[in-house]
C-alpha positions in Angstrom: 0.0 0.0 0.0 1.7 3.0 -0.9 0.6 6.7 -0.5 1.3 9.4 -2.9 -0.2 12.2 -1.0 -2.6 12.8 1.9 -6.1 13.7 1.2 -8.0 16.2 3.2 -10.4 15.0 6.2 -12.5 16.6 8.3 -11.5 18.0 12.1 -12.3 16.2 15.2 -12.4 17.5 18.6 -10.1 15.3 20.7 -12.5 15.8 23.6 -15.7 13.8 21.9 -16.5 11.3 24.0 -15.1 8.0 23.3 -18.2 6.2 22.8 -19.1 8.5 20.1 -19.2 6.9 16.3 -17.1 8.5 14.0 -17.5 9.6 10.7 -20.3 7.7 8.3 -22.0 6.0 11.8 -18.8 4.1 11.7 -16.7 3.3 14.8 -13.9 6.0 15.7 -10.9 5.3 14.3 -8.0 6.1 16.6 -4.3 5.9 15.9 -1.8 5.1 18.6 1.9 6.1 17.8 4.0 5.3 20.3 7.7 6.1 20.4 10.5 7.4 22.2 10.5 11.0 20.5 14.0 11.8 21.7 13.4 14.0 19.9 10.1 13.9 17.9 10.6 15.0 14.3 8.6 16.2 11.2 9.0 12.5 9.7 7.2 11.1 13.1 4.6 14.1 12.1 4.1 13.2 8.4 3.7 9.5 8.9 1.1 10.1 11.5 -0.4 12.6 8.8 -0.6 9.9 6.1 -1.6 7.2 7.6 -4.8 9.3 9.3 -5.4 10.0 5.9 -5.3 6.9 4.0 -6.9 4.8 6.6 -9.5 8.0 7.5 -8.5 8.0 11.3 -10.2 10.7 13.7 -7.7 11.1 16.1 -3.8 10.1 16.5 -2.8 9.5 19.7 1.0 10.2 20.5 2.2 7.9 23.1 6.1 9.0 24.7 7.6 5.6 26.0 8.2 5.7 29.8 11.3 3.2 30.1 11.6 1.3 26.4 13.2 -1.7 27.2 14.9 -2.3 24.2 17.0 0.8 24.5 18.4 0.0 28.2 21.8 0.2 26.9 21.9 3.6 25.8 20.8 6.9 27.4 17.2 8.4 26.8 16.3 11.4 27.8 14.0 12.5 30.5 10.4 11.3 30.0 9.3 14.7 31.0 11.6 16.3 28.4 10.5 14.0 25.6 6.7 14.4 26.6 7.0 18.1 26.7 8.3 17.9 22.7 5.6 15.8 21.7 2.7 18.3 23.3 4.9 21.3 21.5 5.2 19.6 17.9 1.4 18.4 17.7 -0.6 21.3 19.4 -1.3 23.1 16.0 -3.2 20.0 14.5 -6.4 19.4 15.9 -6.5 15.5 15.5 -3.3 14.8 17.2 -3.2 14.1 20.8 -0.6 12.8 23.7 -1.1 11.0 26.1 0.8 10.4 29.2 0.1 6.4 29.7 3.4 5.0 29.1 5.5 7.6 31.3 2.9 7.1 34.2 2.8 3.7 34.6 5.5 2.3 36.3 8.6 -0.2 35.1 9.7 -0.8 31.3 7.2 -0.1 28.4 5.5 -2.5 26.4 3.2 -1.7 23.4 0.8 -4.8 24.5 0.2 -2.6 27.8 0.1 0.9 26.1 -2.7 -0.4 23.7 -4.5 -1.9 26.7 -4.4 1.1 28.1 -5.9 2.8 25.1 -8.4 0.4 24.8 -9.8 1.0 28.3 -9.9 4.4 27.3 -12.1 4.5 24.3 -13.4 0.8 24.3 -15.9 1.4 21.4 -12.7 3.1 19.1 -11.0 0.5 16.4 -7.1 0.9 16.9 -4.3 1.3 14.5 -1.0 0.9 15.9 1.2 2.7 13.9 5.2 1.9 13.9 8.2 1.6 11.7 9.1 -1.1 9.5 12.6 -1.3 11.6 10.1 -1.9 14.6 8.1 -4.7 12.5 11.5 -6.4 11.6 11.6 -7.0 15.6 8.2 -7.2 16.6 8.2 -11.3 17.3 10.4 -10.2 19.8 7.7 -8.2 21.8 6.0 -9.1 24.5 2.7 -10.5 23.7 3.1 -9.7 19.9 0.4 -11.3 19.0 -2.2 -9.7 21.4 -0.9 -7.0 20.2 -2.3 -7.8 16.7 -5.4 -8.4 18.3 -5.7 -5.1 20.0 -5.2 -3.1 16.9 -4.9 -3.3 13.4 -0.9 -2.6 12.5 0.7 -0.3 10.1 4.5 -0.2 9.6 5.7 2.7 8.1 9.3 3.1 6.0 11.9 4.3 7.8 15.6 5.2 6.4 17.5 1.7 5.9 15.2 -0.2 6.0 13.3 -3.2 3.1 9.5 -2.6 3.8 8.6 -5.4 1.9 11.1 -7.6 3.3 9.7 -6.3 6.9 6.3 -7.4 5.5 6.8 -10.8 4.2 8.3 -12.6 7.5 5.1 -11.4 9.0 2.2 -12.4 6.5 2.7 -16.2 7.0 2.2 -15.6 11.1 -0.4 -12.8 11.4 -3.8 -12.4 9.5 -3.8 -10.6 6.3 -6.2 -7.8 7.4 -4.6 -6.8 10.6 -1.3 -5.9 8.9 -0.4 -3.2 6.6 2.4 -1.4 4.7 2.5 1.9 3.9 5.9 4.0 2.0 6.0 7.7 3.5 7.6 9.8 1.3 11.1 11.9 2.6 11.2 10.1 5.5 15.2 10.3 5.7 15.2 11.9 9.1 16.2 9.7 12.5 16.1 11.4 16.0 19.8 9.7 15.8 20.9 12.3 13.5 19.6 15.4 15.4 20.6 14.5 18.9 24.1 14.2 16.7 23.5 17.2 14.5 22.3 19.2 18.0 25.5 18.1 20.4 28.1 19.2 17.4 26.1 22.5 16.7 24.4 21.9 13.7 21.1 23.6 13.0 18.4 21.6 13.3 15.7 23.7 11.5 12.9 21.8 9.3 13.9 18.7 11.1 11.5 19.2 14.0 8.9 21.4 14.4 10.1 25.4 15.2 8.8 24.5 18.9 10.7 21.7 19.2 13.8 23.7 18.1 13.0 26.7 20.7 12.6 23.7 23.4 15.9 22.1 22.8 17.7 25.4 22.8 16.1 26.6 26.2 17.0 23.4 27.7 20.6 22.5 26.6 19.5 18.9 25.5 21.7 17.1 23.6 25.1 18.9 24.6 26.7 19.9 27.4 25.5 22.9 29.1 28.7 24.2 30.2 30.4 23.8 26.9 32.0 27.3 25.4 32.0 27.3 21.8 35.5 28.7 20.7 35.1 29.0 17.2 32.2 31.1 18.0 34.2 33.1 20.4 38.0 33.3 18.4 38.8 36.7 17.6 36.3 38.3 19.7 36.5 37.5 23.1 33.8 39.8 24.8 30.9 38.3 22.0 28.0 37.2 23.4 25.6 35.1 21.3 22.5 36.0 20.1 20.1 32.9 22.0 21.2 33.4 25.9 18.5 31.2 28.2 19.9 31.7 31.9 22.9 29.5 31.4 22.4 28.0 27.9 25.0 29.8 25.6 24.5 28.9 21.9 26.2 30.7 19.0 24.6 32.5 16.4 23.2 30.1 13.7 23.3 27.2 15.8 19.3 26.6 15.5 
């Protein structure tokens, strides 16, 4: 299934009650995105776009992970931090929501228990689980994977590096047909990798993330150290001061 461009839908107001009917008298169709969004990008933002068009979803639900467990070897950053982000980058669109499951509940975060949680939430609502196709590749390794088929219909998304129809085929043989699909999101080359790497060597990060998202990781100092001097900044002209000064967050002119 391939998209070649979103198609206009009608607003929703994320406060109708769940037991509502979407449109046509059907049920609501609700999209859960879960992720670690550290940080969330514009790619995260366009795939949740297309997909709510193509499959004519009436909300998107943004879930930040609490504790991922299959990134306890490497640091994430403060759930706080990457919940903040999220609420920043989708507060101009009216169908996009976050919600606050996964970093409330205690211990390491499992999709099977976010999209229970969902459920509970809007038990009349038909879920999608949206993910990447990197995710699908290790999805048998989840806990519960196959509830989690049951809980919502799954759509892996194309991510940089990575086959989506190889992604697809070791799955059709061990899940049914019509609770899988595939979906190719155009200019999708963007990894929150590459901007927590572009942000800690001082590379702009414009039109990567959303302009709140940049303001947010300035005023905090994420991604860098906070009591880093940049001397090729400062060379030459030792009593310049940069143009973006947040208490102590110092960052040259340019930088975002």
């Amino acid at each position: 299934m391939v998209i070649q461009r979103s198609r206009p839908i009608g607003s929703v107001d994320v406060n109708t009650p769940t037991t509502g009917q979407g449109r046509t008298g059907r049920p609501r169709r609700i999209g859960v995105m879960g992720g670690t969004f550290d940080p969330i990008h514009n790619g995260h933002l366009v795939a949740a776009s297309e997909v709510a068009a193509l499959f004519e979803l009436d909300l998107v639900i943004f879930v930040p992970t609490g504790q991922p467990w299959q990134k306890k070897d490497r640091y994430v950053s403060e759930a706080e931090h990457r919940y903040l982000m999220t609420v920043i980058a989708t507060a101009s669109n009216p169908r996009f929501t976050v919600s606050r499951v996964d970093i409330d509940r205690p211990g390491a975060t499992y999709t099977v228990d976010t999209l229970k949680d969902i459920q509970q939430h809007h038990p009349d609502a038909e879920l999608f689980f949206i993910t990447g196709a990197d995710a699908l590749d290790r999805i048998v390794t989840w806990r519960d994977w196959e509830e989690v088929f049951h809980l919502a219909h799954c759509v892996g998304v194309t991510r940089p590096g990575y086959d989506l129809a190889d992604a697809g085929e070791q799955l059709r043989a061990q899940v049914d047909a019509d609770r899988l699909s595939l979906v190719n999101i155009p200019a999708m080359a963007i990894s929150s990798t590459d901007i927590r790497e572009r942000a800690s060597e001082q590379w702009p990060v414009w039109y990567l993330v959303p302009d709140g998202v940049v303001q947010y990781i300035a005023k905090t100092g994420m991604y860098r150290n906070t009591e880093e001097v940049y001397p090729s900044y400062l060379e030459g002209n030792p009593d310049a001061e940069p143009d973006v000064d947040w208490g102590t967050h110092r960052f040259p002119p340019g930088w975002f």
